[in-house]
C-alpha positions in Angstrom: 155.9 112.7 -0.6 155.5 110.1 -3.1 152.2 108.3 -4.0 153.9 105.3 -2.6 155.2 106.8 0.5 151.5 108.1 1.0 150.4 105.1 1.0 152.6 103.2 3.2 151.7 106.3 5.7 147.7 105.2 5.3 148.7 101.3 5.8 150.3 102.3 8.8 147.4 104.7 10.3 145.1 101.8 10.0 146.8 99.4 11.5 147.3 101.5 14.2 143.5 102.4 14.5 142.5 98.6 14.2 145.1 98.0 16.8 143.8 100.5 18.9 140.3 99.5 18.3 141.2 95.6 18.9 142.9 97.0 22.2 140.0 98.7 23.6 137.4 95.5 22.2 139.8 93.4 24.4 139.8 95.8 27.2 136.4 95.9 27.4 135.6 92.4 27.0 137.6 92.4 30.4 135.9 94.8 32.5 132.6 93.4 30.9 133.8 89.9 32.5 134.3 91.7 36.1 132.0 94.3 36.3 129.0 96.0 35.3 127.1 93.6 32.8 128.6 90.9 35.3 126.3 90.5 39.0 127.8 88.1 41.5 127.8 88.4 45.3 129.9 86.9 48.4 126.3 85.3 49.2 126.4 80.9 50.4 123.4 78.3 50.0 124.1 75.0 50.7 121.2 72.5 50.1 120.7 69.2 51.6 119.7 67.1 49.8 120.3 63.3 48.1 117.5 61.3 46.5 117.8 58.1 48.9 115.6 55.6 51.0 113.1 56.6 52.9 112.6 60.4 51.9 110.8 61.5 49.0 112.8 61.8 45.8 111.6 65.5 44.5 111.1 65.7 40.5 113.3 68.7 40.0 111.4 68.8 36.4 108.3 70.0 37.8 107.6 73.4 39.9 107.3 72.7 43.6 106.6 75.8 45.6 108.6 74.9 48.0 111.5 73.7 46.3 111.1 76.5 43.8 111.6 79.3 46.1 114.9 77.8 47.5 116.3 77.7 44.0 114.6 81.1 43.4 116.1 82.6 46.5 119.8 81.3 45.4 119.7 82.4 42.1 118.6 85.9 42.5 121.4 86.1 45.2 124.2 85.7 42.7 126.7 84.1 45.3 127.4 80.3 45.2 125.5 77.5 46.0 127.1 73.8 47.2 125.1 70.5 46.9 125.8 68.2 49.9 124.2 64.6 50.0 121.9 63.8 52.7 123.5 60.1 52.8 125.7 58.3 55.6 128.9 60.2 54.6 127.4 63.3 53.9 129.4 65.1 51.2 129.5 68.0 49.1 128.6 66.9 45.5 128.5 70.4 43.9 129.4 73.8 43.4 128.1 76.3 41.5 129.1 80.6 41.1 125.5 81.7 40.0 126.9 84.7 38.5 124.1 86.4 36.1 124.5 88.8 33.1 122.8 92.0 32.7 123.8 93.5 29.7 120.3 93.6 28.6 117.1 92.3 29.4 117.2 89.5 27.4 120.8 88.7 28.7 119.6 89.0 32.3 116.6 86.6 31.5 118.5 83.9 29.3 121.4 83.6 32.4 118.7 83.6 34.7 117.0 80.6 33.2 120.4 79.0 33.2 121.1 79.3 36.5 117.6 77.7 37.4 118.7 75.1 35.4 122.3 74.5 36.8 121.1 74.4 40.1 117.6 71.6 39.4 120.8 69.5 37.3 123.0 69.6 40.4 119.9 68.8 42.8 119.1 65.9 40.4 122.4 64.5 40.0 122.9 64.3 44.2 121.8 60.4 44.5 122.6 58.6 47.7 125.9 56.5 47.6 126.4 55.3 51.4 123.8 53.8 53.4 122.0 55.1 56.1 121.4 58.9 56.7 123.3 61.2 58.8 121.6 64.7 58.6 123.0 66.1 61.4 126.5 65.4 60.0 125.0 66.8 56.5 124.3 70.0 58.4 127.6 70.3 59.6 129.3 70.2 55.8 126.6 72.3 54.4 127.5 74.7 57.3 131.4 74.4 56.9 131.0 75.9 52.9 128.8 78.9 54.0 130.8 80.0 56.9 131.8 83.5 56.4 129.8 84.6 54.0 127.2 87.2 52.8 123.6 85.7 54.9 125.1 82.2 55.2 122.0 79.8 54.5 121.4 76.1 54.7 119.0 74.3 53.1 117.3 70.6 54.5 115.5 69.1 51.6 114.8 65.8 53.3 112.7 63.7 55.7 114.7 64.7 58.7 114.7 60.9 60.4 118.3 60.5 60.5 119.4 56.7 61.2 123.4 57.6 62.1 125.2 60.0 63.4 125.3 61.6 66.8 121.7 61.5 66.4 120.0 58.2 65.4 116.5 57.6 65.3 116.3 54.4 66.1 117.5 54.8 69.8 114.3 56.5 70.8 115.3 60.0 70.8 111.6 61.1 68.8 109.9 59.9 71.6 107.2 61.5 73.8 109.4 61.3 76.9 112.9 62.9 75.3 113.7 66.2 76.2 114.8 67.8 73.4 116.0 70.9 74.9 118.5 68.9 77.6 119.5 66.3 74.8 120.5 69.2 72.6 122.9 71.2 75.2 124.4 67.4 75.2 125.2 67.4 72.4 126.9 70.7 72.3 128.9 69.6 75.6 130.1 66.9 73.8 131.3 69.1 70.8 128.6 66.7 68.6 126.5 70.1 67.4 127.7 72.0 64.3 128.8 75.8 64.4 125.6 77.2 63.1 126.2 80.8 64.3 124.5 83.5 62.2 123.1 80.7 59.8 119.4 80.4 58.7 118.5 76.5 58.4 116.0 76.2 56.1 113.9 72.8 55.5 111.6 71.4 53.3 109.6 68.6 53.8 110.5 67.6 57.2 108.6 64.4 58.3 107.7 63.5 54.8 108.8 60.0 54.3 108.8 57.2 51.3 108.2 53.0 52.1 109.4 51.3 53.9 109.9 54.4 56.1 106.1 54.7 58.2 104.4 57.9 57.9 104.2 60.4 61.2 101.4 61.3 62.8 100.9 65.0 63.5 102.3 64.1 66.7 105.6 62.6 65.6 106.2 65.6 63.4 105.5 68.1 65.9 108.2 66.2 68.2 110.2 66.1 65.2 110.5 69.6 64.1 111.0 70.2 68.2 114.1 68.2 67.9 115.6 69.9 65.1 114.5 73.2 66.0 116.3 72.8 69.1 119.6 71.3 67.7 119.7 74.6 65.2 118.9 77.2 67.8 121.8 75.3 70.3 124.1 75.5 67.9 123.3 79.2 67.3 121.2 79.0 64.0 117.8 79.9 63.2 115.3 77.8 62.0 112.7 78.0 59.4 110.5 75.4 57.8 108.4 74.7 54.5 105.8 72.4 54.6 104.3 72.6 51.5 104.0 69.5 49.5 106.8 69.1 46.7 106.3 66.9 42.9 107.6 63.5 43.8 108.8 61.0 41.3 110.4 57.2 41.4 113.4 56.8 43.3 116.5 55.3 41.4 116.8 51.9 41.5 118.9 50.1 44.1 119.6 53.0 46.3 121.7 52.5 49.5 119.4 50.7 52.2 118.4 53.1 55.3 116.8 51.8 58.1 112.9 52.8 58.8 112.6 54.2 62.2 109.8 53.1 64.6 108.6 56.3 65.5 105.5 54.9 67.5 105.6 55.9 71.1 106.1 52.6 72.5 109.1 51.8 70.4 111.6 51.9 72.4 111.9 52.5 76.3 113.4 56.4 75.5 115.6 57.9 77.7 115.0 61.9 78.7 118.3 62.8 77.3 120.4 60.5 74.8 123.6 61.4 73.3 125.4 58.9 70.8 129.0 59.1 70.9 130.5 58.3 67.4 133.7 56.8 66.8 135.0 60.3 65.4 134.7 61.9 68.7 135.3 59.2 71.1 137.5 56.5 69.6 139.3 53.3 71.1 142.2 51.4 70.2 141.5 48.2 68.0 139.9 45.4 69.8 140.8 47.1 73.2 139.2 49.3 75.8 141.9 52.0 75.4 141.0 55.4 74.4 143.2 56.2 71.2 143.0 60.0 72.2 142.7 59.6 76.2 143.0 63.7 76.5 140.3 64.3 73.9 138.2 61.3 75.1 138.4 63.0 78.8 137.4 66.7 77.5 134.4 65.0 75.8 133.1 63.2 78.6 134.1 65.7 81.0 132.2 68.0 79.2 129.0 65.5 78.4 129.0 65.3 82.7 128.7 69.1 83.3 126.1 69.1 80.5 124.0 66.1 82.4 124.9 67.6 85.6 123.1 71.0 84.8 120.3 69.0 83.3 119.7 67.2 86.6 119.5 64.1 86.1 119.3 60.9 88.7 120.9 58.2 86.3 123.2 57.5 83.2 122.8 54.5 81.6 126.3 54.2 79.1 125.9 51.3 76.1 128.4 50.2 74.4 128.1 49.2 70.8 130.2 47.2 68.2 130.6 46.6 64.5 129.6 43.0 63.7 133.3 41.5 63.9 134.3 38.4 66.0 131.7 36.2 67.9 128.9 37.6 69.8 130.4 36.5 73.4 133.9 38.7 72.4 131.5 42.0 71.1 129.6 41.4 74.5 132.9 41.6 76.4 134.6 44.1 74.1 131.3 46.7 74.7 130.9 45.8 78.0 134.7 46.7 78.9 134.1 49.9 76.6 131.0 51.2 78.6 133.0 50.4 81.4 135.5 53.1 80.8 133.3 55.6 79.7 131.2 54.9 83.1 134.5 55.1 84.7 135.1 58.1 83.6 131.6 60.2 83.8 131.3 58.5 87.4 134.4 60.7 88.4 132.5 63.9 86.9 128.7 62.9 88.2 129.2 62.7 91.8 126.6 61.3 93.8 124.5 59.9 90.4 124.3 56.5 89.5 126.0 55.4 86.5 125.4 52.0 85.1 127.4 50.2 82.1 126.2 47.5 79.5 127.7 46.5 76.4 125.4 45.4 73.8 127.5 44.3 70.9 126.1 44.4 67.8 122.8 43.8 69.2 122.6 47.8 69.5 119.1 50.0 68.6 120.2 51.6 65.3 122.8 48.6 64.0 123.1 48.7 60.9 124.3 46.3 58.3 127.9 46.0 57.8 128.7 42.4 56.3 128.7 42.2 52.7 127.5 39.6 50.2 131.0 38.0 50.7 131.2 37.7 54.6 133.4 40.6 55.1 133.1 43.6 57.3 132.1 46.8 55.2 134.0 49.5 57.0 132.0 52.7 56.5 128.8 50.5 57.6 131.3 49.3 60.7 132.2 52.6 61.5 128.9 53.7 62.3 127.7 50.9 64.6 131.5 51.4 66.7 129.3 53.8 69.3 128.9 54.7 72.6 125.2 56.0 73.9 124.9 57.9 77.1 121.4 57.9 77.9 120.3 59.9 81.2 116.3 60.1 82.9 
């Protein structure tokens, strides 16, 4: 063999070691990215949470106890975590795979302390965009993304005092004479409750609240966190609360407007049960008195009846609300017909119990604006105040 043949033999041998060694770097670099120095886990969190009116806006740059060990508690699980705005069309806003490195120490630590800061980013970045605050709704989407997993987990970061929605404050439903219990199973008759089944609910700061919003007195809170305690636990969640104070800071400017809710006891002339019917779940054709789905719209009632019929009650009061479009007299007469064939229909299911209808227009507890600067109807803001509330004593 030659000197040059021996050295075209060498060439060869080391390109065939540094191919085999770039292999085996490569194949490496993907089993690293799937396995051992990689941690993840099928485990869900989805927070709550929108800096709006009303509810405190948390600092996510300061250390909250509270707040801290939901962000704690997501991280060290590994799984994914959604951010879902705690606005009138709740929404999710993020989502993050909280996957952590533990190649070493120092690797677990650094990904660690980025995770922690993904997640306060995300949380800070979730401003309100739609007025008004529907945390029941919220609930619902937060639940939808953490269906199925590994110890499926919702967390409320937020005041609580929703303003729309199936349940709106401002009808009266915080009062002392509301049973909570009775008004939750109507809910759930009338397919209004979320699938919470298996889940932990989670809140923070429930019945903390921001001016305009008034402050609750023990009282309030305690009916409060009776409310949503029984919403969770009817729709086959568990719930927990934190009420430790969290670091507050300056709400953004010009944040959607939500309505302050009276919560004094004399507010509003509160009903034992009350059940608000959105347009979602019990719709009419345009400017008519016609149910658009007349087979869904009968399930729902039908359903609503059995519910108020195991709840024994002696009356039904049904009110029928509008969007601020046309005259007063034709929103009078457009509710009024409304209510009417709602009554009609839960009279068929109630029996012997009195059923009275009434159509209040716009002129409805828990209106909220829906004309803009320039005189015309704003159609998320409409859609919320196109309601139907069956109250019951």
């Amino acid at each position: 063999m030659t000197q040059h043949q021996r050295l075209r033999r060498t060439t060869r041998l080391l390109l065939l070691l540094v191919a085999a060694a770039l292999g085996l770097t490569t194949l490496t670099a993907c089993e690293l990215k799937q396995g051992e120095d990689v941690v993840t886990s099928t485990r869900a969190t989805a927070i709550v949470y929108s800096a709006r009116q009303n509810s405190p806006t948390i600092d996510l740059t300061a250390s909250s106890p509270g707040v801290d060990a939901v962000i704690d508690d997501a991280v060290d699980g590994h799984g994914t975590l959604y951010v879902v705005s705690a606005d009138g069309a709740p929404a999710v806003r993020t989502s993050l795979t909280l996957a952590s490195r533990q190649a070493s120490e120092v690797a677990s630590k650094r990904s660690r302390t980025a995770n922690v800061s993904r997640v306060r980013q995300a949380l800070a970045a979730s401003v309100a965009t739609t007025p008004e605050a529907d945390t029941l709704g919220a609930i619902g989407v937060a639940a939808d993304q953490v269906r199925g997993s590994t110890s499926p987990t919702v967390v409320v970061i937020d005041s609580g005092l929703a303003t729309t929605g199936a349940v709106p404050f401002q009808n009266g439903v915080l009062s002392p004479g509301t049973d909570f219990q009775a008004t939750a199973q109507s809910l759930k008759a009338a397919r209004l409750l979320p699938d919470l089944q298996g889940m932990t609910v989670h809140w923070v700061g429930m019945g903390d609240t921001t001016a305009p919003q008034g402050a609750l007195d023990q009282a309030a809170r305690a009916r409060l966190e009776e409310l949503w305690r029984s919403v969770v636990e009817t729709a086959g969640g568990t719930l927990t609360t934190d009420s430790r104070d969290a670091v507050t800071t300056t709400a953004p400017e010009q944040l959607p407007a939500v309505t302050p809710v009276n919560v004094a006891a004399t507010s509003v002339s509160a009903a034992r049960i009350s059940v608000t019917l959105p347009e979602t779940q019990l719709a009419f054709v345009g400017d008519e008195a016609t149910f658009l789905h007349p087979d869904q719209a009968s399930a729902t009632i039908a359903e609503l009846a059995r519910s108020l019929t195991g709840s024994g009650v002696s009356r039904v009061t049904v009110t029928g609300c509008t969007a601020t479009a046309g005259t007063p007299e034709s929103r009078a007469t457009l509710s009024q017909a409304r209510a009417e064939a709602v009554r009609t229909e839960l009279q068929a299911h109630l029996g012997g119990v009195p059923v009275t209808a009434r159509g209040l227009g716009a002129e409805c507890p828990g209106h909220v604006p829906d004309v803009g600067p320039d005189g015309r109807l704003t159609e998320p803001q409409a859609q919320q105040n196109r309601v139907t509330v069956v109250t019951a004593e």
